[in-house]
Structures are given as C-alpha cells and as structure tokens.
Z-matrix of the N, CA and C atoms (Angstrom, degrees):
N
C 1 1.450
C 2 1.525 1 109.11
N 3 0.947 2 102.67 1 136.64
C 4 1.810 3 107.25 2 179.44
C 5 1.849 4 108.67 3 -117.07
N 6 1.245 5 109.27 4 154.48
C 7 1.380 6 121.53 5 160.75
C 8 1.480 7 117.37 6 -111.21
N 9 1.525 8 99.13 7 143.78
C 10 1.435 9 98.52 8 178.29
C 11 1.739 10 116.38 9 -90.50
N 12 1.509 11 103.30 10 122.38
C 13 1.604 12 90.59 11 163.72
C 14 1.286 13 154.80 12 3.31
N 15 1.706 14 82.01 13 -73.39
C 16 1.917 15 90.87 14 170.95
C 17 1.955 16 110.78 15 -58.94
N 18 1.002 17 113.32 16 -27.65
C 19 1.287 18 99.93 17 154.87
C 20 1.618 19 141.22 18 -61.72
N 21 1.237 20 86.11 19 -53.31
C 22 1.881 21 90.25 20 -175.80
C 23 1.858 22 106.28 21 -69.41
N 24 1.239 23 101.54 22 -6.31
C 25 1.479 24 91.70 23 168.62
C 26 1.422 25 135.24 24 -76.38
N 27 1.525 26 86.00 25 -10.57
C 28 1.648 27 117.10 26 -171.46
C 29 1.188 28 117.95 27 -83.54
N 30 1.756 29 113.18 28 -10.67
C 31 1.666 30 114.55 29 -179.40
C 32 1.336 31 89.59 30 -105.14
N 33 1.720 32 83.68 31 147.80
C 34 1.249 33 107.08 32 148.12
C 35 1.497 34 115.77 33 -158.65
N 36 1.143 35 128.70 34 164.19
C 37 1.486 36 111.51 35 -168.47
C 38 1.796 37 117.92 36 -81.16
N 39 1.013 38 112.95 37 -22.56
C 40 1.420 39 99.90 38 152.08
C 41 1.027 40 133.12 39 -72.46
N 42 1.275 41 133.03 40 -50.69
C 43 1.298 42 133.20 41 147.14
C 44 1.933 43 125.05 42 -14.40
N 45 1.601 44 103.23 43 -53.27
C 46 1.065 45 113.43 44 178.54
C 47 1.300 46 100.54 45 -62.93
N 48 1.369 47 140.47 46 -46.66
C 49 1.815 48 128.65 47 -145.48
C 50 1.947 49 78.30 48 -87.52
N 51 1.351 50 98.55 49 -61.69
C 52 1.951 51 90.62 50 -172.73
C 53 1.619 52 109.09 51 -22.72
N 54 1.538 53 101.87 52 -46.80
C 55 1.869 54 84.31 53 -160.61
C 56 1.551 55 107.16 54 -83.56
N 57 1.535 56 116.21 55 -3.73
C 58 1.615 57 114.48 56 -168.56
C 59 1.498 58 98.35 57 -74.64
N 60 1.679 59 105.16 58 -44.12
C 61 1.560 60 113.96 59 -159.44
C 62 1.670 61 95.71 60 -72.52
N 63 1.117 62 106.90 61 -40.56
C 64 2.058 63 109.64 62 -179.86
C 65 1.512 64 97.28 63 -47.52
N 66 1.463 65 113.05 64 -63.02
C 67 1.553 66 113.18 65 -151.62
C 68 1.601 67 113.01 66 -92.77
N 69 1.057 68 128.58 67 10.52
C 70 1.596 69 138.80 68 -157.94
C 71 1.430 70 101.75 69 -71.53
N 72 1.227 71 124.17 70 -66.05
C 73 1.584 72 132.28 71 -173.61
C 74 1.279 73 99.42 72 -52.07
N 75 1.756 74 126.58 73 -32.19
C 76 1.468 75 117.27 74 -148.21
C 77 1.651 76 105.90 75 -105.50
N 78 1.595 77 108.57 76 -7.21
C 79 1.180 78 121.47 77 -161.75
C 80 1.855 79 110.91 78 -98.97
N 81 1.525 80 86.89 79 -56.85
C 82 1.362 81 119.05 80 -174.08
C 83 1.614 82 124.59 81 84.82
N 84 1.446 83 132.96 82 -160.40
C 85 1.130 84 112.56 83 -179.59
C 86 1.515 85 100.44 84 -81.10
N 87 1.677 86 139.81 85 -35.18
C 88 1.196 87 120.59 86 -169.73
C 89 1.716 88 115.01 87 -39.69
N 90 1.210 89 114.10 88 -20.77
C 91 1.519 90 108.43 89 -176.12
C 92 1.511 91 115.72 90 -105.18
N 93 1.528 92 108.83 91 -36.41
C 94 1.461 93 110.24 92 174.14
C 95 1.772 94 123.74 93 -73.92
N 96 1.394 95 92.06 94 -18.28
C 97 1.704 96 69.52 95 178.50
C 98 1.324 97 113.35 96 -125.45
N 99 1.809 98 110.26 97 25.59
C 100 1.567 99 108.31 98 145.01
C 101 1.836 100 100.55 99 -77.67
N 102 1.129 101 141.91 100 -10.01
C 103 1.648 102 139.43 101 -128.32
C 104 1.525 103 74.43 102 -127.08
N 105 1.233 104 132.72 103 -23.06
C 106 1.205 105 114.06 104 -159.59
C 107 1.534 106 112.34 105 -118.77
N 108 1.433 107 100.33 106 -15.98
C 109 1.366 108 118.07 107 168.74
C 110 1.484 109 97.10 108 -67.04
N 111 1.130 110 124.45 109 -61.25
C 112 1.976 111 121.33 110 -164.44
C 113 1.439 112 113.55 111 -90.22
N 114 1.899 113 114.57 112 30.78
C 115 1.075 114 115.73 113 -175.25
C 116 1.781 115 85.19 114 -123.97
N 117 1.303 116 132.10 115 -35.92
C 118 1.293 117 138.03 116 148.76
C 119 1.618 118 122.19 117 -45.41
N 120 0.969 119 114.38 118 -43.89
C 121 1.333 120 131.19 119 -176.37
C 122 1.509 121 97.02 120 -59.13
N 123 1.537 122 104.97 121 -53.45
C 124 1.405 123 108.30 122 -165.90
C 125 1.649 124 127.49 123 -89.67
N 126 1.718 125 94.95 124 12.02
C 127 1.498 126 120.25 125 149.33
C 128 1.315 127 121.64 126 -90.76
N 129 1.241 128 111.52 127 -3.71
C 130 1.596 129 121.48 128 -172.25
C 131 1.397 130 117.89 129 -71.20
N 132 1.362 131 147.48 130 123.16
C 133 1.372 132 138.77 131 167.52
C 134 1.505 133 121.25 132 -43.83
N 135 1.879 134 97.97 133 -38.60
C 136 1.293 135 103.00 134 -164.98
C 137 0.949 136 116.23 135 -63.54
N 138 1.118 137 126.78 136 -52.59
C 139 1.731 138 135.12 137 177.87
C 140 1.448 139 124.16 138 -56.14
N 141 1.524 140 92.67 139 149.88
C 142 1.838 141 82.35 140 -164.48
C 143 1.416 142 113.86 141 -91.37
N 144 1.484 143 115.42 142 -177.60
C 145 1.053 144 123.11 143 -175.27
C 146 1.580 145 108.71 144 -67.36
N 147 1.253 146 139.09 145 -10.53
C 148 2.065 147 131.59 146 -148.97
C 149 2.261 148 65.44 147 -119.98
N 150 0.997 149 123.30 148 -42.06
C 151 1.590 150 107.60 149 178.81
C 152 1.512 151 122.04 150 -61.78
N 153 1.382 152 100.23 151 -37.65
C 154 1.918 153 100.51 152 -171.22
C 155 1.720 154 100.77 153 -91.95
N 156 1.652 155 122.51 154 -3.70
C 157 1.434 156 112.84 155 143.05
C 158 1.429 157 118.25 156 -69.24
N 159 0.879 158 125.42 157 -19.53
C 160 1.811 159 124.59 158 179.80
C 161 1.769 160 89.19 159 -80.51
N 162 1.015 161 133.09 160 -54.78
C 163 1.287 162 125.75 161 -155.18
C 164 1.006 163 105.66 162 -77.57
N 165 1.262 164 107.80 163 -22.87
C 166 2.015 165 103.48 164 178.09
C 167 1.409 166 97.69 165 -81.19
N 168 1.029 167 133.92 166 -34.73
C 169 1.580 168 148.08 167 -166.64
C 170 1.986 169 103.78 168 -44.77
N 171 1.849 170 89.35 169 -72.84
C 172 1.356 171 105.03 170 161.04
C 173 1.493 172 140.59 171 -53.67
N 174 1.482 173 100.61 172 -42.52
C 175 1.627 174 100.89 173 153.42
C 176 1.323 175 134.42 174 -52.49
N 177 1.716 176 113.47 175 -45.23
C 178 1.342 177 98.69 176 -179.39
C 179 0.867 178 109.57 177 -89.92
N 180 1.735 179 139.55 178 4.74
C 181 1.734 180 135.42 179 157.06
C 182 1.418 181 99.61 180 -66.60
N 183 1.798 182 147.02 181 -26.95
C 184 1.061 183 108.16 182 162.06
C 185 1.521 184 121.87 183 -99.52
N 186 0.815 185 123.41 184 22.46
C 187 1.554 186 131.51 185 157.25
C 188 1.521 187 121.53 186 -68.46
N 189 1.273 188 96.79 187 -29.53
C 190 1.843 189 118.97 188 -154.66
C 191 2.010 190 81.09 189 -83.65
N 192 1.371 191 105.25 190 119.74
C 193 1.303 192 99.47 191 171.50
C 194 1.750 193 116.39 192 -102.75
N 195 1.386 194 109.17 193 21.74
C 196 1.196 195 114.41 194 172.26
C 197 1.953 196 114.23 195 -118.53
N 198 0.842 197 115.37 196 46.55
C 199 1.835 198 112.96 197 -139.74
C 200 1.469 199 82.12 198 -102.10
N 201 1.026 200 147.02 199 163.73
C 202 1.613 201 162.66 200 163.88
C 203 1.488 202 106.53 201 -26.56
N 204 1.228 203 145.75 202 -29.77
C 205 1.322 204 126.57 203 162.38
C 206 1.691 205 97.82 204 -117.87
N 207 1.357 206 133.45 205 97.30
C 208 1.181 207 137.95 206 179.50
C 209 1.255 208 107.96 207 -41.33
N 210 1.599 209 123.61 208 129.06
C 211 1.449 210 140.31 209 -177.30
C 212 1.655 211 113.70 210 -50.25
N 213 1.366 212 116.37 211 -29.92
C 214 1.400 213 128.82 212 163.43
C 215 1.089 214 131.18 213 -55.36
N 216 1.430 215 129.51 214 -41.06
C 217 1.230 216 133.43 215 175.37
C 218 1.370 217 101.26 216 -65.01
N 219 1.377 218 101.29 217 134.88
C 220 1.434 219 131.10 218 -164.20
C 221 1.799 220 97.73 219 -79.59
N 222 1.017 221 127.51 220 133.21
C 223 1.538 222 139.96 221 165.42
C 224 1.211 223 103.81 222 74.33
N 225 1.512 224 146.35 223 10.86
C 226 1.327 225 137.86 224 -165.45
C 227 1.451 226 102.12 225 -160.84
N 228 1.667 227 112.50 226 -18.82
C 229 1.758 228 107.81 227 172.42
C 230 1.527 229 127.84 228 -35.11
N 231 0.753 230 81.23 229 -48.53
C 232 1.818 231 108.89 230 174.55
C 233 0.916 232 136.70 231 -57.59
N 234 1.541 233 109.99 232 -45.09
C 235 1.460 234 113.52 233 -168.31
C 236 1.741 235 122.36 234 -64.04
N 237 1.420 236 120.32 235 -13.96
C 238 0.956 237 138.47 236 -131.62
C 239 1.825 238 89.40 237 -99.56
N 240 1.681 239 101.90 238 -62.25
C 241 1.177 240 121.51 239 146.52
C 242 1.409 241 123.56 240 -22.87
N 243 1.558 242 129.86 241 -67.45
C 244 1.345 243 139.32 242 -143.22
C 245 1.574 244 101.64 243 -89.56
N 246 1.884 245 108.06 244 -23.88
C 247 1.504 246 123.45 245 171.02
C 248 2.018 247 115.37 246 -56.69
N 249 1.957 248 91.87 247 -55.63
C 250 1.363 249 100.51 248 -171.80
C 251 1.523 250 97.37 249 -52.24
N 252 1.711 251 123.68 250 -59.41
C 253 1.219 252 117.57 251 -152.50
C 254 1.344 253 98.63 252 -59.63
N 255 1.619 254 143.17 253 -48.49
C 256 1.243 255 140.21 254 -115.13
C 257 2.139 256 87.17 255 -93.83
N 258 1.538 257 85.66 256 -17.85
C 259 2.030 258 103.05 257 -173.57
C 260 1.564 259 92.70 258 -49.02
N 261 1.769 260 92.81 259 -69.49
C 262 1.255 261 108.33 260 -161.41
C 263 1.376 262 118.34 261 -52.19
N 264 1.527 263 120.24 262 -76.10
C 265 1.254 264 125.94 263 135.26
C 266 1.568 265 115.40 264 17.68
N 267 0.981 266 124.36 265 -90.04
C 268 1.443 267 122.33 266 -174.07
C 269 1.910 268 121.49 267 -46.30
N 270 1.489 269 92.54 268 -31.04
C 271 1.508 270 98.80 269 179.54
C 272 1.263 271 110.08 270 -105.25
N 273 1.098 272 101.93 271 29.55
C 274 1.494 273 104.32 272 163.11
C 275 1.604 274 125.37 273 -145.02
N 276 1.314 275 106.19 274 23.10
C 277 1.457 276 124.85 275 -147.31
C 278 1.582 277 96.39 276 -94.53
N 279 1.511 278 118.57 277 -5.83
C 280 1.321 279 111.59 278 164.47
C 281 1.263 280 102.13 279 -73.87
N 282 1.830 281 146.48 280 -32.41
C 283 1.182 282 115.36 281 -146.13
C 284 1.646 283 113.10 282 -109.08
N 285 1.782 284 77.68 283 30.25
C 286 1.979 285 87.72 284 -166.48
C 287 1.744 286 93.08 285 -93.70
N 288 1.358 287 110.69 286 129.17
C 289 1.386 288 126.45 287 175.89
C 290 1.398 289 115.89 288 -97.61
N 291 1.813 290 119.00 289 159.56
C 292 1.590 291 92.68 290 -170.60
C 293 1.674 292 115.33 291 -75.08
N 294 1.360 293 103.42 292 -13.44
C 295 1.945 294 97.83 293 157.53
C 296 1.490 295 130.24 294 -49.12
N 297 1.203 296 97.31 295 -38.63
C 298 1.446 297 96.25 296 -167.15
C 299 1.748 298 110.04 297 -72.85
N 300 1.567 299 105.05 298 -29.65
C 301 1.518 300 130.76 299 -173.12
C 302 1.391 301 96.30 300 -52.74
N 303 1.429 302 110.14 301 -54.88
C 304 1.824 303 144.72 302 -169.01
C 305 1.816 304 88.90 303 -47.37
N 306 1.201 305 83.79 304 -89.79
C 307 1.749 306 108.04 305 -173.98
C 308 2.067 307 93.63 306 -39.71
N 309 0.360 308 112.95 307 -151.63
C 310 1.644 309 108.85 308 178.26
C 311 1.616 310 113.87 309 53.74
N 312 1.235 311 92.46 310 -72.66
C 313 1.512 312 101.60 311 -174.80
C 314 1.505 313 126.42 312 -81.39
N 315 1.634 314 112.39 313 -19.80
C 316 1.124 315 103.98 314 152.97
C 317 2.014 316 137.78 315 -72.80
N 318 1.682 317 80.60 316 -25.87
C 319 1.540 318 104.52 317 173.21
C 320 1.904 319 110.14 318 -54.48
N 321 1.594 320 87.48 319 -69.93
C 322 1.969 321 97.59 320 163.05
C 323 1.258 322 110.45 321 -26.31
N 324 1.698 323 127.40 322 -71.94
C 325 1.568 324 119.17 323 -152.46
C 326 1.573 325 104.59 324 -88.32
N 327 1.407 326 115.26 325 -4.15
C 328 1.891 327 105.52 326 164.71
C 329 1.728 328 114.02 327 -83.01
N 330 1.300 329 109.65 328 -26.59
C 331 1.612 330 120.23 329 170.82
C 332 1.882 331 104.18 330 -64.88
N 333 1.359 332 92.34 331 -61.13
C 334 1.929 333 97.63 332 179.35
C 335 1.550 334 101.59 333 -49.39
N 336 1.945 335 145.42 334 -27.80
C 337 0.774 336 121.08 335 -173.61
C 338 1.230 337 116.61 336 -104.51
N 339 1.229 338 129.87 337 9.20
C 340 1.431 339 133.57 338 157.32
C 341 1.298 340 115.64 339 -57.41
C-alpha cells in the first residue's frame, strides 16, 4: 500500500491534535481511536520507517479538510477518513501493543469529554 505525498505533507502533530479536539464530539471514538492508535504507533521505535510513512500518509488525509469526501458533509464526512486509517491500521495491526491500545483509548475518552 502506498501513500500519496500530497498527503503526508499535511501532517503534522499540531495540526493533528487541532483537528482531533475540533472534530471529537462529531466523530466519536469510531474515528479517534483508530487516528490515535497510528499516531502512537508512529511514536513507536518498533515500527519501521516504510510503516510510519503510511501513518503519516493517513494522518495527513485526515487533517486534509478537503480530501474526497469533504469533512463537512454531515453523516458521510468522515467516512472517507475512517477508510484510509482503518487501510493503514490493518497492516499494521501487528505492531499495535497493549500500550498503545491503552494510550489511544484513554486519549479518545478525555477528547469525547471535552
């Protein structure tokens, strides 16, 4: 699986927390804590370098608020997003540890309570 450029140019880690904390209520965890799982991951030592280009890949496709199903459209913004990560995500789902699972999901339900 490859990522395109014009994406990964699009992360950055501020960027990333701005759009989690913007979109959290509207998203829910189905989106934040696949997004947050491969944002841990991609603090991870273990994982290699050709993996944490995929994860940046996917990150900055959901950062990108113009991406093939525009983040605006109401009930379907998202999905488009929740696809790339769930891509990435999957091929990389060996290098998810139960920390990272931890870290994720506690991260998710302090964003959901803002």
């Amino acid at each position: 699986m490859e990522t395109a450029p014009q994406y990964e140019r699009h992360y950055d880690e501020k960027g990333f927390w701005k759009k989690l904390a913007k979109v959290a209520a509207q998203v829910g965890s189905k989106v934040l804590y696949p997004a947050l799982q491969l944002y841990y991951l991609l603090q991870s030592k273990d994982v290699p370098k050709s993996a944490k280009t995929l994860i940046i890949g996917a990150l900055g496709y959901l950062i990108l608020p113009t991406d093939l199903v525009p983040d605006f459209i109401p009930a379907l913004g998202f999905t488009d997003d929740l696809t790339a990560l769930m891509v990435v995500l999957r091929n990389l789902y060996k290098y998810i540890t139960p920390e990272i699972s931890a870290r994720a999901k506690e991260e998710a339900n302090k964003l959901l309570k803002q």
